[in-house]
C-alpha positions as CSV (number, residue, x, y, z in Angstrom):
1,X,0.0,0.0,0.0
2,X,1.2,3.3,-0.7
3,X,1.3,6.6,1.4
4,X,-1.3,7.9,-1.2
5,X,-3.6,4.9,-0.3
6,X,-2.5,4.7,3.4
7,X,-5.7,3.9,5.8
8,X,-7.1,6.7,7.2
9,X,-6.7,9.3,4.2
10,X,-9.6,10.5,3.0
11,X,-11.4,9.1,0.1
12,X,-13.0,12.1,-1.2
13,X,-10.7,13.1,-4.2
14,X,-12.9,14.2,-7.2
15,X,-12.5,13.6,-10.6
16,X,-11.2,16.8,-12.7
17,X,-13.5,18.2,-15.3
18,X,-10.8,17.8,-18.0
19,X,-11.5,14.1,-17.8
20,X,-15.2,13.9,-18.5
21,X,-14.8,16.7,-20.6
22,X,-12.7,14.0,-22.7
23,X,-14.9,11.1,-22.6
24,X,-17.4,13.5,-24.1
25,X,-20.4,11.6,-22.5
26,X,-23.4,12.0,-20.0
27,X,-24.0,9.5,-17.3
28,X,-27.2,7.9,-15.7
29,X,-25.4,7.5,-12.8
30,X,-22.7,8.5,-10.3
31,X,-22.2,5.4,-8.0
32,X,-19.5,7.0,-5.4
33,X,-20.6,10.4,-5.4
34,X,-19.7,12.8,-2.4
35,X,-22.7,14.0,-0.6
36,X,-21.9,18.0,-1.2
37,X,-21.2,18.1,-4.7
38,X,-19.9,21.7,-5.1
39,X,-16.8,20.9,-7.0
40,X,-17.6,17.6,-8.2
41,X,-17.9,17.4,-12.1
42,X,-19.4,14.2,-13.0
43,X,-21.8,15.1,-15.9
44,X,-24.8,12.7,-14.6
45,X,-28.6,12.6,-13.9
46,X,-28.9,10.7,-10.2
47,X,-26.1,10.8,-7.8
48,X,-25.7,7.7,-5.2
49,X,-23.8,8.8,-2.0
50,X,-23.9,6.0,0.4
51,X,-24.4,1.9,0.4
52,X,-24.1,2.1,-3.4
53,X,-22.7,-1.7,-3.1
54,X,-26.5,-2.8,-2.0
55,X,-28.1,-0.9,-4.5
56,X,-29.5,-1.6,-7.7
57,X,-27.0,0.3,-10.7
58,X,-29.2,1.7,-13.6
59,X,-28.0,2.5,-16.9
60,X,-24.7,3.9,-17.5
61,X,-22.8,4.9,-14.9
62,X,-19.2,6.9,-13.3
63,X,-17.0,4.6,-10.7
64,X,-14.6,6.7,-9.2
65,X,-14.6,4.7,-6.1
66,X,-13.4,4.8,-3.0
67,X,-9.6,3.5,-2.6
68,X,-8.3,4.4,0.3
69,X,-8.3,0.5,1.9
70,X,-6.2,-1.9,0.9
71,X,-8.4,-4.1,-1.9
72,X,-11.3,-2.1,-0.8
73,X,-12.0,-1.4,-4.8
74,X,-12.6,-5.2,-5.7
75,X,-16.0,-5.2,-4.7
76,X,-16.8,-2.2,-6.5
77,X,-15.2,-3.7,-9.6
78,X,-17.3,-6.7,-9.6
79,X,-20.2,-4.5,-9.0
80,X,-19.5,-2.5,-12.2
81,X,-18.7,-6.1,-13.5
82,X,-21.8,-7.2,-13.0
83,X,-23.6,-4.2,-14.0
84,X,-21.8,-3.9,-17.5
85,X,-22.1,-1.0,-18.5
86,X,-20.2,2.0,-17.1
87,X,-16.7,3.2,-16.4
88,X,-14.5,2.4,-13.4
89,X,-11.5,4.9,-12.6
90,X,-8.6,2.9,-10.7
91,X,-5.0,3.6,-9.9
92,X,-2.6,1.7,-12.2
93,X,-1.5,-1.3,-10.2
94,X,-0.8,-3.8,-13.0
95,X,0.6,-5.9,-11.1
96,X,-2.4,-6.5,-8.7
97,X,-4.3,-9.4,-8.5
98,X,-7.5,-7.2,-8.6
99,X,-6.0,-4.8,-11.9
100,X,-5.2,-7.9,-13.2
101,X,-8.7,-9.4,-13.2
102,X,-10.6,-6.1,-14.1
103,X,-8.3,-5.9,-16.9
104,X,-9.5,-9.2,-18.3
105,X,-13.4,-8.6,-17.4
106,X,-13.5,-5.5,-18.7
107,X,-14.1,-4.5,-22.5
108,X,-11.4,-2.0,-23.1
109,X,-8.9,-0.1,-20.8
110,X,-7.3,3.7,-21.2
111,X,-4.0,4.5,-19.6
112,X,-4.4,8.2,-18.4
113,X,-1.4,9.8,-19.7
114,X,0.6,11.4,-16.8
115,X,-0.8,11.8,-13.5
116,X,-4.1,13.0,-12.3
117,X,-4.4,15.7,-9.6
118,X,-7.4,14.8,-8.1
119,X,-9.8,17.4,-6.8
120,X,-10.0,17.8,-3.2
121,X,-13.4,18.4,-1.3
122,X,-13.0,22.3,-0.7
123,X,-12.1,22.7,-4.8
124,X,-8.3,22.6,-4.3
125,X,-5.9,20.8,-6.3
126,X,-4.4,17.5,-4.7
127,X,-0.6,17.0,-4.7
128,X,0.4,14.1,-8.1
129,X,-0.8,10.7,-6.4
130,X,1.7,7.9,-6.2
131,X,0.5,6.0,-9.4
132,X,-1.3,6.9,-12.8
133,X,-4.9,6.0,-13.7
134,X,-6.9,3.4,-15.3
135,X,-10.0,3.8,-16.8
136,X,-12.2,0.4,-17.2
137,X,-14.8,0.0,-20.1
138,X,-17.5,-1.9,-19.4
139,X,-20.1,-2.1,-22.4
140,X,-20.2,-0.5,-26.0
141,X,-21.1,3.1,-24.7
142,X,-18.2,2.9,-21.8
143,X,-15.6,1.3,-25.2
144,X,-16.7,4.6,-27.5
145,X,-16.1,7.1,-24.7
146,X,-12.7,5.2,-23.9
147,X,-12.0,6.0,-27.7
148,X,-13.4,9.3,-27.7
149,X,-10.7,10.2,-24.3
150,X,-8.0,9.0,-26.6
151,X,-8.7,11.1,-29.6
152,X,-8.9,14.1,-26.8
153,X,-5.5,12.8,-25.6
154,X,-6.4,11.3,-22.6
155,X,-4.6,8.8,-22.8
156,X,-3.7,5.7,-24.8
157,X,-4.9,2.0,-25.0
């Protein structure tokens, strides 16, 4: 485990506009959303902000969950698993058991190019995390906005 992902740091880091703005899509659904959403940009319709794991997922959603535990994000990836069709946000640990499953269930995967500086809760800019970003495809809409990031320059496959 890293210092970034050490127990006891906060799991509300927010996605940066930049990276929806690249997907170029609109979600049903935010599954980990933060309860005050002030400088959150996730470009969906409903917003889930606690025991998303025992709800029902509808349509297609954002997974930008929390990461903060060691292995805490492998239930969330079989969730979106299951659910097929949304995208999943993770830190690059290839070598992970859990990456390394997620990378095989999932329909396409985009290497963020350098590192995100996630948002923090009062709309400053984090400090560059330990690791780069994954993003998971799961399902044709998730695959074309994984190709849209990448024509954006996002990232790469």
């Amino acid at each position: 485990m890293s210092k970034w992902e050490s127990a006891g740091q906060s799991d509300e880091w927010y996605t940066p506009k930049y990276v929806f703005d690249a997907l170029a899509c609109k979600f049903d659904m935010d599954v980990a959303a933060p309860k005050d959403r002030t400088h959150c940009h996730v470009p969906a319709k409903r917003f889930i902000t606690e025991g998303s794991l025992q709800m029902d997922w509808n349509g297609f959603v954002w997974m930008n969950p929390p990461f903060g535990k060691r292995n805490a994000i492998i239930e969330w990836l079989d969730k979106i698993y299951a659910h097929h069709n949304g995208i999943a946000l993770t830190p690059d640990r290839t070598s992970a058991p859990w990456w390394q499953r997620a990378a095989r269930q999932s329909d396409s995967k985009l290497f963020v190019k350098g590192k995100i500086k996630f948002v923090r809760p009062d709309g400053s800019i984090g400090k560059s995390p330990s690791t780069g970003t994954t993003l998971f495809a799961y399902g044709e809409k998730a695959k074309h906005a994984l190709v849209m990031a990448e024509i954006h320059g996002l990232g790469t496959f």
